[in-house]
N, C-alpha and C positions, 0 to 999 in steps of 0.2 A: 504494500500500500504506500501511499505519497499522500502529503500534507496537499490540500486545497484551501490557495486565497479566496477567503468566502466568509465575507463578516456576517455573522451569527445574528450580533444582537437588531442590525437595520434589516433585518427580513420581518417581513411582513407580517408572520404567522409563527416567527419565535414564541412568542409570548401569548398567545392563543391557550385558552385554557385545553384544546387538543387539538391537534393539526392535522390529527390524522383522517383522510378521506376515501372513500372505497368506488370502485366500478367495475362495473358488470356488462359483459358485451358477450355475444355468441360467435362463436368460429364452427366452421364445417370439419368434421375433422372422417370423411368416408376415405379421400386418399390414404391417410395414416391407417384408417382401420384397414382396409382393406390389404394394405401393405405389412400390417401386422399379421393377420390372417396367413398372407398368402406365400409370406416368408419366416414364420412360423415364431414370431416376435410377440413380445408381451405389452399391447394394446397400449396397458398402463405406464408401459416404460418408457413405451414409444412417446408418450403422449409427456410425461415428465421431461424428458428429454429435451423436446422442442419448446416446451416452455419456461424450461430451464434455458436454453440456449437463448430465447427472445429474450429472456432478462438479461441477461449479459450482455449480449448488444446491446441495452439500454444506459448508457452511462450514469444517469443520475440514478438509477437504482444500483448501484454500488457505492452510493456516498454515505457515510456514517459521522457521528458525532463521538469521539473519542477524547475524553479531558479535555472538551472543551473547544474542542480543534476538529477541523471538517477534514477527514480523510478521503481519497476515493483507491478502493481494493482492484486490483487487477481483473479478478477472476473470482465469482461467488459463487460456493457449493448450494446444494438443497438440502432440506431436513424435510423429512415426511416422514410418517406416519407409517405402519404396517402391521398387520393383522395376521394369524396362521387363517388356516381355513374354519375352526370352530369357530373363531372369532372369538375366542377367550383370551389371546395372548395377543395385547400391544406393547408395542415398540416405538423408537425413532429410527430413521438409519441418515447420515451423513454423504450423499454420494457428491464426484465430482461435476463440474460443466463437459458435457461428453465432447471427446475430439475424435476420436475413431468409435461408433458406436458397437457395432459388431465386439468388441471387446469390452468397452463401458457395459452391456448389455449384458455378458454374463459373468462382471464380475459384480454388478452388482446383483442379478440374484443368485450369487453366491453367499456376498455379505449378507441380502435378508434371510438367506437358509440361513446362517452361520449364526444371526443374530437370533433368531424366533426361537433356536434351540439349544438356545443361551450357551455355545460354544463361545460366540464373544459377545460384549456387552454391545447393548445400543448405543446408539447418542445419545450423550446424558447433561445436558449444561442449565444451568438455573435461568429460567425468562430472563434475570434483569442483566445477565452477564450476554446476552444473544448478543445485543446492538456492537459488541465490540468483535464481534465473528465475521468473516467473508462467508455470509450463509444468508440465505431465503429459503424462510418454511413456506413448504407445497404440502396440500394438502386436495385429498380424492373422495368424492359422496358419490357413489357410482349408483346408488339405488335411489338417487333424486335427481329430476329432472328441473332444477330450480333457474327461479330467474335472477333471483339475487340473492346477499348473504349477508348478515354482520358479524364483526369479526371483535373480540374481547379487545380493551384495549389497558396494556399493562401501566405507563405511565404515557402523559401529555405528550412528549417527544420523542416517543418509542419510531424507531426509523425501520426498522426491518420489515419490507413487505411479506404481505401474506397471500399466497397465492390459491385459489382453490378451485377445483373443477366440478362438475357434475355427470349426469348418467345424458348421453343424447338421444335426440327424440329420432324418426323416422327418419325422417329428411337429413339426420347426421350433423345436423344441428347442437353445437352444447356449447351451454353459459360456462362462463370462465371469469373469475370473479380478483380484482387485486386489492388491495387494501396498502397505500403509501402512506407518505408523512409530504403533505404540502410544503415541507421549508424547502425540498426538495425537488420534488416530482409536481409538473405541470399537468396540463390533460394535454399537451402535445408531448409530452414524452409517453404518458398511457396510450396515447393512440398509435408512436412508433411500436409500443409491446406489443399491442395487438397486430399490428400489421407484420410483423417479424414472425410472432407465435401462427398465424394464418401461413406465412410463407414458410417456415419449417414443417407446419401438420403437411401441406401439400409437395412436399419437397423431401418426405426423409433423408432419400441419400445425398441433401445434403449435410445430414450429419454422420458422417462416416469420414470427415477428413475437417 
């Protein structure tokens, strides 16, 4: 990470008693499924993937507030959620921004075996310590077709977005839901996520390099 010139206290929305604001837009995502399908890939990974990768290409969602000082991180992992199949056992797991998918692809579910069956621990980090992480939690409701969502908010200037998805309807239609911190993030930067997270669902192979 690298220090960013960015005076704190003349933004607009420092001092807001929460700054933080959420959106909700839907994306097609049949290319991706059907590419998951057809190459024998895990929908869900697929789909983490690429929206992990939109954020990343999104520079302002990489900036953090660290002692006081605006960083911006190179490269932001994901933190999601994971379930075995009774759906008794959850978890976090920490995966990277995928460069060569085909390989991201089955090491991480390697790690969520590895981790469900407590061979190794999950991700484990206390809410108020996240903001000083290269991490975005993602998070999956595959059995809700929702249009929108709200999202708990741990203190006023909590910066780490929160990304989460739904179940898609016929047409392959699904909401896709992000929650920022306005000191930050405009709605022209949420609207390059989207437009990135569309171009990756219809593009997998471009994440393979």
């Amino acid at each position: 990470m690298h220090k960013i010139d960015f005076n704190l206290e003349k933004n607009p929305f420092y001092n807001f008693q929460s700054s933080r604001y959420s959106m909700s837009a839907r994306v097609n995502v049949k290319k991706a499924y059907e590419f998951a399908k057809n190459e024998n890939y895990s929908f869900f990974l697929v789909t983490l993937a690429s929206l992990l990768k939109a954020a990343n290409d999104v520079e302002k969602l990489r900036y953090r507030i660290i002692n006081n000082e605006v960083v911006e991180f190179e490269s932001m992992d994901g933190i999601t959620p994971i379930m075995d199949e009774s759906k008794n056992s959850y978890c976090e797991m920490r995966v990277t921004n995928p460069v060569n998918f085909p390989l991201w692809h089955e090491d991480v579910k390697k790690l969520s075996k590895d981790i469900l069956s407590e061979k190794i621990d999950g991700f484990n980090l206390p809410m108020e310590k996240r903001d000083e992480e290269n991490i975005i939690n993602f998070s999956c409701i595959p059995w809700v077709d929702f249009d929108s969502i709200t999202t708990a908010v741990l203190h006023p200037r909590q910066i780490q977005p929160l990304i989460t998805w739904g179940k898609f309807d016929k047409d392959y239609e699904m909401t896709v839901s992000i929650t920022v911190n306005h000191i930050f993030v405009a709605g022209s930067d949420l609207a390059k996520f989207y437009k990135k997270a569309q171009y990756y669902l219809d593009n997998v192979e471009k994440l393979f390099k």
